[in-house]
Phi, psi and omega in degrees: 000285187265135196267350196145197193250147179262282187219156162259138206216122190238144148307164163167155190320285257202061182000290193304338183297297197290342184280328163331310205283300170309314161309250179304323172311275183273347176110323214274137189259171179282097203265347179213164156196167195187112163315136163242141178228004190218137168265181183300327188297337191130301191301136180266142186230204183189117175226165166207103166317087174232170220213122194229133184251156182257194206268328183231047158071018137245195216227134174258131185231180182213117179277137163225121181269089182288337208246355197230127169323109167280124195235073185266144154262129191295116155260148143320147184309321189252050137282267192235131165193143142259135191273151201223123181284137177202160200289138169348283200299343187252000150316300183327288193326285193284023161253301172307333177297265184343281195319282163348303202267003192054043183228139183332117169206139173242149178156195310320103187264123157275106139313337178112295171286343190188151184246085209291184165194170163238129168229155158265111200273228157329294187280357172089029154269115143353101189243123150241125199262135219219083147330115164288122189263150188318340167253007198300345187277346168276330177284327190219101166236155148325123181048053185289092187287323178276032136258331171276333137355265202310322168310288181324308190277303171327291174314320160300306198255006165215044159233000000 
């Protein structure tokens, strides 16, 4: 049924900031972008739709809205953030880029299954970039009963 993610889609300031980021930064290059100047209902707006792509054919996309007030709320990492996969060594790599480059970057966190880093981008979104460590398919498989345990006992004891 579901084959997989097409695209996630964010708000943001400034098109030219986030491609900066997305782009040039981090790499993903920008594969579409598409004026919206109608909405489905009739009304005219004026957006701009862009579309930055990964490796394994999606997409982090963005609306940038001139006419509707950008409202970011600072969240937490576990509010919201995307982690985005990338090999040991170009963690290394984009940990040392970030420092270099004077955006904010937190890491290196071992999770136990994967070895993380944080950057913040333009727009005041969480980007985390994420290593697979040689055992992470025993922590995240398909049909996992010790993830649905923990699920149960989380509920059981703060529901």
């Amino acid at each position: 049924m579901i084959k997989g993610l097409h695209h996630k889609a964010y708000r943001c300031k400034n098109s030219e900031e986030t491609r900066q980021f997305y782009e040039d930064f981090l790499g993903l290059s920008l594969a579409g972008a598409l004026e919206i100047e109608e909405t489905k209902t009739g009304r005219n707006t004026k957006v701009l739709h862009s579309f930055y792509r990964m490796d394994d054919g999606s997409f982090i996309a963005f609306f940038e809205a001139p006419d509707r007030p950008f409202t970011f709320t600072d969240h937490h990492d576990y509010d919201l953030h995307l982690a985005l996969e990338v090999t040991p060594d170009d963690l290394l790599h984009m940990f040392e880029k970030g420092k270099q480059a004077g955006i904010e970057t937190r890491g290196i966190s071992d999770h136990g299954f994967i070895d993380s880093i944080y950057f913040r981008d333009p727009n005041g979104y969480v980007v985390e970039l994420t290593a697979k460590k040689p055992d992470h398919d025993d922590h995240l498989h398909p049909h996992n009963s010790k993830a649905k345990d923990i699920l149960a006992n989380w509920t059981a004891q703060n529901h």
